[in-house]
N, C-alpha and C positions, 0 to 999 in steps of 0.2 A: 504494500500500500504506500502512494507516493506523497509527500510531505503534506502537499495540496489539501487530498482527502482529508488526513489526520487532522488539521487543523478546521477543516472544513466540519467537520464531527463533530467536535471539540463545540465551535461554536454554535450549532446545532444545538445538539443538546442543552448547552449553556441557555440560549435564547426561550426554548421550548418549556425550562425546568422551569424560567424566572416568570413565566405565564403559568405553569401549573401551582407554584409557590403561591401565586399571587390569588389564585383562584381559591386555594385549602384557607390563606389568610381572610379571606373575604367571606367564606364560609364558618370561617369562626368566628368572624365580625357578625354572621348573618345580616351580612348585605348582598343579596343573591344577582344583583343586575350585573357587579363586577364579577361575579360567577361563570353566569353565561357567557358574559362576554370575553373574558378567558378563554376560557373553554373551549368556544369558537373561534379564537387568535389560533389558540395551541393547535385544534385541529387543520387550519388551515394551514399555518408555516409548517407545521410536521410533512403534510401532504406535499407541499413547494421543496423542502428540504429531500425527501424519498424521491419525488420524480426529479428531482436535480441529480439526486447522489445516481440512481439506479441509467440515467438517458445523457448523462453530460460525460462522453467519455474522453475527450479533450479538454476536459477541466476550465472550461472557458467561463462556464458559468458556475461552477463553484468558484470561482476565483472572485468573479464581480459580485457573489454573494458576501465572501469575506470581507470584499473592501467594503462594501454597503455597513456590513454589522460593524466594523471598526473606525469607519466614518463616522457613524452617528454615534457608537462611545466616546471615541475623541469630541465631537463636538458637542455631546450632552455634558461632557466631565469637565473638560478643557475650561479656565476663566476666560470667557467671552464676553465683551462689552463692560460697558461700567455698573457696580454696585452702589446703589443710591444708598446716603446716609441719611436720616433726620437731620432736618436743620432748623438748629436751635440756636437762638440770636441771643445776646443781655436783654435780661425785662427784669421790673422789679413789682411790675402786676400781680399780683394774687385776687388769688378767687375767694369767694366768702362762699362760706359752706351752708349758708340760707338761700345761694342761690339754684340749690339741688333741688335735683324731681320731688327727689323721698322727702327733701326738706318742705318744699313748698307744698304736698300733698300735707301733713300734719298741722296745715295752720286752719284750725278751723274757723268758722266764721263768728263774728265778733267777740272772739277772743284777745287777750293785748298782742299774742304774736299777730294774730291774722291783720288787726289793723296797723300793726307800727310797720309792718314788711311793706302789704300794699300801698300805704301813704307813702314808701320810699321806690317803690317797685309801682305805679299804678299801670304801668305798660302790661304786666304781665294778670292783673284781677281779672279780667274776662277770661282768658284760657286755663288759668288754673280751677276757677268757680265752676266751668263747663265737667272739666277734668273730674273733680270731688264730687258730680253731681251724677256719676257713671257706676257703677258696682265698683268695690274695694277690692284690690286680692284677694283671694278667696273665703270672696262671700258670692251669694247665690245671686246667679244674676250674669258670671260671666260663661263664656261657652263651652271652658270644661270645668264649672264647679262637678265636686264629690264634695259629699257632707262629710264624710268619715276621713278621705284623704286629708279634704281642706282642716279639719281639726288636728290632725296627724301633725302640718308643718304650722299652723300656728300655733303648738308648742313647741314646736323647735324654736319657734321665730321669739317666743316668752324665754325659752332658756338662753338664747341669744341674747334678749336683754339684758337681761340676769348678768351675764357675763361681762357686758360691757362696763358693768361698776370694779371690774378686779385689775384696769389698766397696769394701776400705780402701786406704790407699796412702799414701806420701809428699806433702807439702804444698811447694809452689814458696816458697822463702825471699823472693821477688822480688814483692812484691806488688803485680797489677794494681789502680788503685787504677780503680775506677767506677762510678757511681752508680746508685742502684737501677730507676730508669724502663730505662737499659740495660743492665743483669744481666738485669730480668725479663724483656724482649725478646729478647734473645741468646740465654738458656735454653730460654725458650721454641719459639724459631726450630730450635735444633740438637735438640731432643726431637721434634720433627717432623720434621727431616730426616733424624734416626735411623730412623723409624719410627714414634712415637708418632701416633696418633687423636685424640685430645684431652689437652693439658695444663691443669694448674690449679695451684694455689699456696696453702697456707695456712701458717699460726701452728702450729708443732707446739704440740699438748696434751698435757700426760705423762700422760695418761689413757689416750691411741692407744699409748704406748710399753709396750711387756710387759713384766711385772716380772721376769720371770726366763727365763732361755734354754732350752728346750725340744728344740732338735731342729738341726742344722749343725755346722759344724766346730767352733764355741765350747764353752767347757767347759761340758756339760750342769749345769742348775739356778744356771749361777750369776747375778746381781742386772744386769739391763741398766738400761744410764745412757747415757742420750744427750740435750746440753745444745745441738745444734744449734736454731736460729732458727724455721727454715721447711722445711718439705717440699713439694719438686717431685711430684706426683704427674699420669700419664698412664695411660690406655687404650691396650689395644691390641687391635684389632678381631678374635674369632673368623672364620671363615668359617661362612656363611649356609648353604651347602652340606651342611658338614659338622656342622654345629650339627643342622640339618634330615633326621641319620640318626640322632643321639640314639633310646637310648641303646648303637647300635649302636661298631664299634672307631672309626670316622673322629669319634668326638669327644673320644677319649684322645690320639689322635696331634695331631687340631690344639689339644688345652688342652696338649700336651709339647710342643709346636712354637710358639707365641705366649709362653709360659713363658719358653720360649732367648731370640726373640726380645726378650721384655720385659729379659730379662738385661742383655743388648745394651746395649740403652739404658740402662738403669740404669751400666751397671758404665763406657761410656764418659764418660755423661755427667759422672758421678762425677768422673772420671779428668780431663776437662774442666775442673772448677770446682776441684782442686785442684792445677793445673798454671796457674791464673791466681791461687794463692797464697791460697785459701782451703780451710776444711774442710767435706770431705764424703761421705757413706755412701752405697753405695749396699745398698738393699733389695733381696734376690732371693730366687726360691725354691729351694728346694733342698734344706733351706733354710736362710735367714738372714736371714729377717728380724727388726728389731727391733718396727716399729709395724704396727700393725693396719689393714691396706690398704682394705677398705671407709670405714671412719670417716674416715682422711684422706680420701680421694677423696670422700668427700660434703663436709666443710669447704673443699675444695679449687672447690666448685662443676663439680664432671663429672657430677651426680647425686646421685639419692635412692636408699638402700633401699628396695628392694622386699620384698614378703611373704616370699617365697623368702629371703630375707637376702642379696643378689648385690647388685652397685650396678647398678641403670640410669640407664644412661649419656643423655645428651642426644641423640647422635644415632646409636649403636647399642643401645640398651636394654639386654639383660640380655647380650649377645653380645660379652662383652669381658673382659678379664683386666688387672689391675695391676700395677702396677709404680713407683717412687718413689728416690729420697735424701733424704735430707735434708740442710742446709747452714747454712754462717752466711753465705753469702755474702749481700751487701745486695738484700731484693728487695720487691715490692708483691704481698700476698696478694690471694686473690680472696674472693671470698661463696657462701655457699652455693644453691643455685638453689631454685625450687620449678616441679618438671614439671606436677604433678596427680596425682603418682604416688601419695603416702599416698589419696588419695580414691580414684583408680581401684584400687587393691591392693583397699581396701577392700569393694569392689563385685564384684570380677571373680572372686578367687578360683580361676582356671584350671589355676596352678600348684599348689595344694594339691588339688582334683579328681585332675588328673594325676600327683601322685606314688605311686607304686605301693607306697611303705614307709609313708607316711603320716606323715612325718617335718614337714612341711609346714602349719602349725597354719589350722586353717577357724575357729579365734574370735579375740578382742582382743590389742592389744597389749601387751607388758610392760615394766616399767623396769626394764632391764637396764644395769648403774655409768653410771646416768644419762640411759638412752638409751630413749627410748618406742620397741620394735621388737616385731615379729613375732619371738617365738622359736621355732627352729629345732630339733628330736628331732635332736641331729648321730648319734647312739648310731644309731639308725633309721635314718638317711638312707645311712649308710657302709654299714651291713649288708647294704641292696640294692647299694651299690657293691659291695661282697664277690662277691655270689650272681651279679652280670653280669660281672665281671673291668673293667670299664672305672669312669669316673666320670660314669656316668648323662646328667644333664643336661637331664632331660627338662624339667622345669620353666623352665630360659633356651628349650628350644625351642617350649613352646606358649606362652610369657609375649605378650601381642600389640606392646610394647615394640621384640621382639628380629625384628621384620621389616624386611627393608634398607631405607638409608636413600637414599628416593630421592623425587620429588617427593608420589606419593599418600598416602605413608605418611608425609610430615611433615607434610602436610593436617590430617592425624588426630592427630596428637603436638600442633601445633597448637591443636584443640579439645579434647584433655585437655588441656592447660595451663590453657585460660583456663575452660571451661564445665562446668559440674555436670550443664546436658543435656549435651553434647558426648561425655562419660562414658560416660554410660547408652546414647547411640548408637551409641558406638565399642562399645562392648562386645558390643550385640546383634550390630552388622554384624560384628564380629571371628569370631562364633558363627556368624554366615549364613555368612559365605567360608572359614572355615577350620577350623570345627566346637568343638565345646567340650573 
């Protein structure tokens, strides 16, 4: 057999396995369309491969077959074109934390918040009044209330509250003295032993901190000030499952249920770094937090902004919820990553397609206190949360990011990283197996 063959086989097979891989993985996911459509790849290159191998006996066409398959590895793998970064300007704008959905939904009517917000906000009394005037999360009224489920996550969402009073704590007068390479390993170690997905580490910027207190146990509107160092910030991974019935109930209970657990972690780890005699907050929802959880987490290096305004994460994409403290404790931050995420957001657009309120913008991005992003209709996007009783989600669920993370699909994460074709392929194939 001449070299030709050999190698011809070689990738044969290779091509053939990484479509039947792909179809067992999809099958475990039970998502059957990338099944089929597998299936049907495999059957058909295997047949192209057999009538090549068994009719090409001048190797003329095995040979143009090889260059084909190594053409397009080279230029799936290959860095091709430029990788857009976030671009982030000097601002010294901060956002007040009254000026959130969840916030502005809690002010009820002629209460002292509700009036002293609107007298300063009255642009916004009509659409919020409209808003509060719609079923609650789940209460009866929206499209997929359950009486039994809905009681189910608003006890989670009470012991969420609950939780949000245990930020802060007493400081250990006994100070562990240790240097920063092992603070930053230790923290990091015990955030993954809690539970955390992914940690990362940045420079807090008083940019990410809210100017004013909006919504938890602290006294409403007043001035937040936090002079800690660095913030720990982590992932923690939705389930795939439950993501993948968006915007049905099973993705209320697992974002109240990843929520506790992020607590968890949060409010130990806390409790951890200030019993080895330094200061530290923990950030939870409930809420209470001070800084603005996307933005740390992309400084942190877990991720870029996506279109949607979620972070996707490095190795579960849009399927993941945050969590953070912050501290002075001595530690070495991280950098911020670059996936290919601004390019492919750019291109793909899936998540703005699939939003059903149109919250979701299909043109450029804006500078927002510094920050080039895609902005978000939140006015719009909550409204459809209203009319379903849950918090949607549709958008983490067709994002092609938010597919588990196992070996075919970091193939693919992969070649968005590094390739501008890689993009354009990923995206048509993401379209072929799992529709637009």
């Amino acid at each position: 057999m001449d070299i030709i063959t050999i190698i011809y086989i070689m990738l044969a097979l290779s091509v053939s396995s990484f479509f039947v891989m792909f179809a067992v993985y999809s099958a475990i996911e039970k998502n059957f369309r990338p099944v089929i459509v597998s299936i049907i790849i495999t059957i058909i290159l295997i047949s192209i491969f057999l009538l090549i191998y068994n009719f090409d006996i001048h190797n003329i066409f095995k040979l143009v077959t090889i260059l084909t398959i190594v053409s397009f590895i080279f230029l799936y793998f290959t860095p091709f074109g430029k990788t857009s970064d976030i671009s982030v300007i000097k601002s010294d704008e901060k956002f007040d934390e009254r000026d959130t959905m969840f916030a502005r939904n809690d002010y009820k009517p002629d209460s002292k918040k509700y009036n002293e917000y609107y007298r300063i906000n009255p642009d916004k009394k009509k659409i919020d009044d409209k808003l509060r005037s719609m079923p609650d999360l789940l209460e009866r009224g929206g499209k997929y209330f359950d009486h039994n489920r809905a009681a189910y996550v608003k006890g989670l969402f009470e012991i969420e509250g609950l939780l949000a009073n245990y930020t802060e704590g007493g400081i250990n007068p006994q100070k562990t003295i240790i240097n920063q390479h092992e603070a930053t390993k230790l923290i990091k170690e015990k955030a993954i032993h809690l539970g955390a997905a992914e940690v990362g580490i940045v420079l807090l910027d008083q940019r990410w901190v809210y100017s004013n207190v909006g919504r938890g146990p602290e006294k409403w509107g007043a001035q937040i000030k936090n002079n800690h160092k660095f913030v720990v910030c982590y992932t923690v991974e939705m389930d795939y499952y439950k993501v993948s019935n968006a915007p049905d109930f099973d993705v209320i209970e697992e974002s109240a249920n990843q929520y506790i657990n992020a607590q968890k972690i949060s409010i130990t780890l806390a409790n951890f770094i200030r019993e080895l005699g330094y200061s530290a907050r923990a950030h939870v929802s409930g809420s209470n937090y001070q800084i603005i959880m996307p933005a740390v987490a992309y400084g942190a290096g877990l991720g870029e902004l996506g279109r949607h305004g979620y972070l996707i994460s490095k190795k579960y994409g849009s399927r993941v919820r945050l969590g953070a403290i912050t501290t002075d404790i001595p530690l070495i931050a991280d950098k911020p990553v670059m996936l290919g995420v601004q390019d492919f957001c750019k291109i793909c657009r899936k998540c703005a397609h699939n939003c059903p309120s149109k919250a979701i913008t299909e043109g450029k991005k804006q500078m927002v206190r510094g920050v080039e992003k895609w902005q978000l209709n939140i006015e719009q996007c909550y409204r459809y949360w209203r009319s379903m009783g849950t918090d949607c989600a549709l958008c983490m669920k067709v994002c092609p990011f938010s597919h588990p993370n196992n070996v075919v699909h970091n193939v693919v994460r992969y070649g968005i990283k590094k390739s501008s074709i890689a993009r354009r392929i990923s995206l048509w194939g993401d379209n072929l197996f799992y529709g637009k």
